[in-house]
C-alpha positions in Angstrom: -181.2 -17.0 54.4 -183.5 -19.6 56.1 -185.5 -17.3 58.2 -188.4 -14.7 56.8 -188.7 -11.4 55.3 -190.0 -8.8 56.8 -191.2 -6.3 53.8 -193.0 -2.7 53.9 -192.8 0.1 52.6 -194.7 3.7 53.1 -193.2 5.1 56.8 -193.6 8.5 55.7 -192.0 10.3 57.7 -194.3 8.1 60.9 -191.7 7.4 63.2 -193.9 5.9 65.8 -195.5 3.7 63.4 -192.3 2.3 62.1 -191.2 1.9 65.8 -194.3 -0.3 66.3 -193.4 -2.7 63.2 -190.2 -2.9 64.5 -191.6 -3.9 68.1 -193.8 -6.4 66.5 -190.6 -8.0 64.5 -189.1 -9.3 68.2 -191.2 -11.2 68.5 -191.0 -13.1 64.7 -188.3 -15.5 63.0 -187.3 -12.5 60.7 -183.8 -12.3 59.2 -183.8 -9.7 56.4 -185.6 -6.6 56.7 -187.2 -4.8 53.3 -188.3 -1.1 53.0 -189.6 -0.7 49.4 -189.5 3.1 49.1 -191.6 6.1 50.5 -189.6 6.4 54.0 -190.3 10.2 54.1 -193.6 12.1 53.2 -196.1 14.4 55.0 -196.3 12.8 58.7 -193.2 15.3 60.6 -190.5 13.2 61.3 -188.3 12.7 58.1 -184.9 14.0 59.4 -186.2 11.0 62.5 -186.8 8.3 60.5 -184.0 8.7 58.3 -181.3 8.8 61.0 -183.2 5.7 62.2 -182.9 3.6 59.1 -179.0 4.2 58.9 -178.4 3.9 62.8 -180.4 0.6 63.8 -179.8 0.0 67.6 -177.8 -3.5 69.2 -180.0 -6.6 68.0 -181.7 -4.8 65.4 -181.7 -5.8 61.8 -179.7 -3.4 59.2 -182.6 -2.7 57.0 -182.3 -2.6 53.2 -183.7 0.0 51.6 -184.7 1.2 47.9 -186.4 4.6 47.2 -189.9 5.7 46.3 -192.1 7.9 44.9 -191.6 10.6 47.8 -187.9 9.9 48.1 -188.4 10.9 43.7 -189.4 14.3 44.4 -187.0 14.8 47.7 -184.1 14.5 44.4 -185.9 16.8 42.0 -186.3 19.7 44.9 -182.5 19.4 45.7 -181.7 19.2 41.9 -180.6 15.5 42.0 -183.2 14.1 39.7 -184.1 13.5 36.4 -186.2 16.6 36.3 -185.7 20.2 38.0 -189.3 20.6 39.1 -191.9 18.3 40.7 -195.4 18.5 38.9 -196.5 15.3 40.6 -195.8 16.5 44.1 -197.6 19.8 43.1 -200.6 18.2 41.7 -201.6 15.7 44.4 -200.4 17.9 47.6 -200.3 21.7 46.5 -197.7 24.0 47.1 -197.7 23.5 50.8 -196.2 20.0 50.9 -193.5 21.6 48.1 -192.1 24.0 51.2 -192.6 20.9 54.1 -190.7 18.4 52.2 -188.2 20.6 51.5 -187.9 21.8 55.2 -188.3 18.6 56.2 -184.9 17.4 55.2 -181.0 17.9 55.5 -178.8 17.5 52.3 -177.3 15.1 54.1 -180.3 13.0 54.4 -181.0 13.7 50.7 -177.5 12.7 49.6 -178.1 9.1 51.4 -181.4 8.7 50.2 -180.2 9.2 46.5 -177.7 6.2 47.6 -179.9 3.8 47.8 -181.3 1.5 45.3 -184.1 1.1 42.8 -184.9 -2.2 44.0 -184.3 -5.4 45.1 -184.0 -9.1 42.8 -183.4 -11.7 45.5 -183.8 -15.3 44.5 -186.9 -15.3 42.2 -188.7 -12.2 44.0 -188.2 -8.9 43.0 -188.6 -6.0 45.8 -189.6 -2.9 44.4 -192.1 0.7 45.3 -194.0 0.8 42.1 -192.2 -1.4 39.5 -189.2 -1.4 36.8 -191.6 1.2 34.4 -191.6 4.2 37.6 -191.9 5.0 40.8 -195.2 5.9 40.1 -196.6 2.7 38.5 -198.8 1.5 40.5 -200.3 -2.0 40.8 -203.3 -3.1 42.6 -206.0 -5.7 42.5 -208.1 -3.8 40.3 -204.9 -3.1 37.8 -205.6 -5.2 34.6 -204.3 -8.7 34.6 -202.3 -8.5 31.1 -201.0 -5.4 32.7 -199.8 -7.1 35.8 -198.4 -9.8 33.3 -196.5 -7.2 31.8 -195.1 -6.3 35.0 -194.0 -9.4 36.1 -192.0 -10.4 32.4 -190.5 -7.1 32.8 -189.9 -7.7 36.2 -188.1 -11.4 35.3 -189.8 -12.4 39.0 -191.9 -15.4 39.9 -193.1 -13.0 42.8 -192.8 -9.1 42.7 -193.5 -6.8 46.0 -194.6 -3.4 45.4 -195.7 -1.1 48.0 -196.8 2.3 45.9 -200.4 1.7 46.2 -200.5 1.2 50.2 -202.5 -1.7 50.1 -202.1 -4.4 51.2 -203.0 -7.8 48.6 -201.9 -10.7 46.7 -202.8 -11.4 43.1 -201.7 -14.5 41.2 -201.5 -14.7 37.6 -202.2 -18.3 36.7 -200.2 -20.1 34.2 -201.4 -19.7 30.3 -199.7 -18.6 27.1 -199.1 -15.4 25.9 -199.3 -14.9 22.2 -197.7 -11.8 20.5 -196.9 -10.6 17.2 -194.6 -7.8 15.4 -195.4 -6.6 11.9 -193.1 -4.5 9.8 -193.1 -2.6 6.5 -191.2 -5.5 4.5 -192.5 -8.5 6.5 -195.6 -10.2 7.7 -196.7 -10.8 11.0 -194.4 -12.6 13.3 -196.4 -14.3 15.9 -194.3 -15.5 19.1 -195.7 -17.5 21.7 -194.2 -17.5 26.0 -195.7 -20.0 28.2 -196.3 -18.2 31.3 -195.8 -20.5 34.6 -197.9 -19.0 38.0 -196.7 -15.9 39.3 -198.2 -13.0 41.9 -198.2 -9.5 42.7 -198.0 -8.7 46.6 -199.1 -5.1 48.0 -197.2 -4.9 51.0 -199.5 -2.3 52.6 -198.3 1.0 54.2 -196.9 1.6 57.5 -197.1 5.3 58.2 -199.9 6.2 55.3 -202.8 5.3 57.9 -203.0 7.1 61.4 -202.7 4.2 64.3 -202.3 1.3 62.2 -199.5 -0.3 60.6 -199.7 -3.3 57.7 -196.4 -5.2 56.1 -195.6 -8.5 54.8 -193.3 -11.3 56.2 -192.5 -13.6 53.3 -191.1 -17.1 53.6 -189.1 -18.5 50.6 -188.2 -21.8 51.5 -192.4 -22.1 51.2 -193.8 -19.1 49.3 -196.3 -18.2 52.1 -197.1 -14.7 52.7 -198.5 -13.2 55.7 -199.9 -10.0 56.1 -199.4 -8.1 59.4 -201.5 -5.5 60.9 -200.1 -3.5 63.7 -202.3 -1.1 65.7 -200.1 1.6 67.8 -200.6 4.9 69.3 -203.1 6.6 72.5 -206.0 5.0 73.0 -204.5 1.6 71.0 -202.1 -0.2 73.3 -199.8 -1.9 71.1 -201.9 -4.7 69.4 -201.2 -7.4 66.1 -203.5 -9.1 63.3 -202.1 -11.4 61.1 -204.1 -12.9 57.8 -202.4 -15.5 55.2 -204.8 -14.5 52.4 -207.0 -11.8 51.1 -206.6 -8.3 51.2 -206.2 -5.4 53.6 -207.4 -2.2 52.9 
């Protein structure tokens, strides 16, 4: 692969916003296409999107896909999870969002979704929704820099992409030492030491979380550089793009 990655995550069920990345990727040097998780959700058009992602039209890229937090509780509805209930889904969206994802879906769609896979380790990048802990873990700018450490050893990745948040960012961890120690009953304290060379988190944003507006990453790995990409869509917006190589998106 000598071209860049396209990378996002969030559709949620927005067809018409993850027609409008897909417009927008015409026009780039893209060769792989990343979708870290949360294809379905709230916004209608799950069955849609879905179909979409396994039936990619003449000249398009075959995207690769890994499942999410919403793509979690689609398996514990239809008794394909790790758990026969979904507390989390409950919590945050009510009862009402228990019967619409559940209408929302065929078991056929379910049965490919629960194909996919947990994430993606591609040269020294790991591609993932929230991180190897859960699908819920999730990272931000604000998320405690030992914690993002912690993430990133566990991760074995000079750069891990995450997209449970919906934000879009890009936090470095500089390069340091890490110091640890293990004490047992019978011994004392055995202190290890890792040196810890720079690495970063990326946010890849959402795509379908935001009404109108679009935001992914293209990543290039022959030079590390990220770009984040901003694509406004719908009545009223035309069809209009925003690019920035640093910072963050909100």
């Amino acid at each position: 692969m000598t071209g860049q990655w396209a990378i996002l995550s969030g559709i949620e069920g927005n067809l018409a916003a993850y027609e409008a990345v897909l417009a927008d990727l015409r026009w780039s040097t893209v060769d792989s296409l990343y979708i870290l998780g949360d294809v379905v959700g709230l916004q209608g058009e799950n069955e849609a999107v879905v179909q979409r992602l396994r039936s990619p039209r003449d000249h398009e890229l075959s995207p690769q896909v890994c499942t999410g937090w919403w793509e979690e509780q689609c398996f514990n509805l239809h008794g394909m999870g790790l758990q026969m209930d979904v507390p989390e889904l409950l919590t945050a969206y009510g009862a009402d969002a228990v019967n619409t994802l559940w209408e929302s879906l065929s078991r056929d769609a379910v049965q490919w979704l629960r194909s996919l896979d947990f994430g993606f380790h591609e040269l020294d990048c790991l591609l993932i929704h929230g991180s190897t802990v859960s699908y819920s873990d999730e990272l931000t700018p604000e998320t405690p820099a030992i914690q993002l450490c912690d993430r990133l050893i566990r991760a074995d990745a000079d750069h891990l992409f995450c997209g449970r948040s919906g934000q879009a960012f890009e936090c470095w961890i500089e390069d340091g030492t890490l110091q640890s120690s293990v004490t047992t009953l019978d011994e004392p304290a055995t202190v290890h030491q890792q040196t810890m060379q720079p690495r970063r988190v990326v946010g890849v944003g959402s795509v379908g979380r935001r009404p109108n507006q679009a935001t992914y990453v293209l990543y290039s790995p022959t030079s590390n550089q990220v770009e984040f990409r901003t694509v406004s869509y719908g009545a009223g917006q035309g069809f209009q793009t925003s690019r920035s190589r640093s910072g963050h998106l909100r």
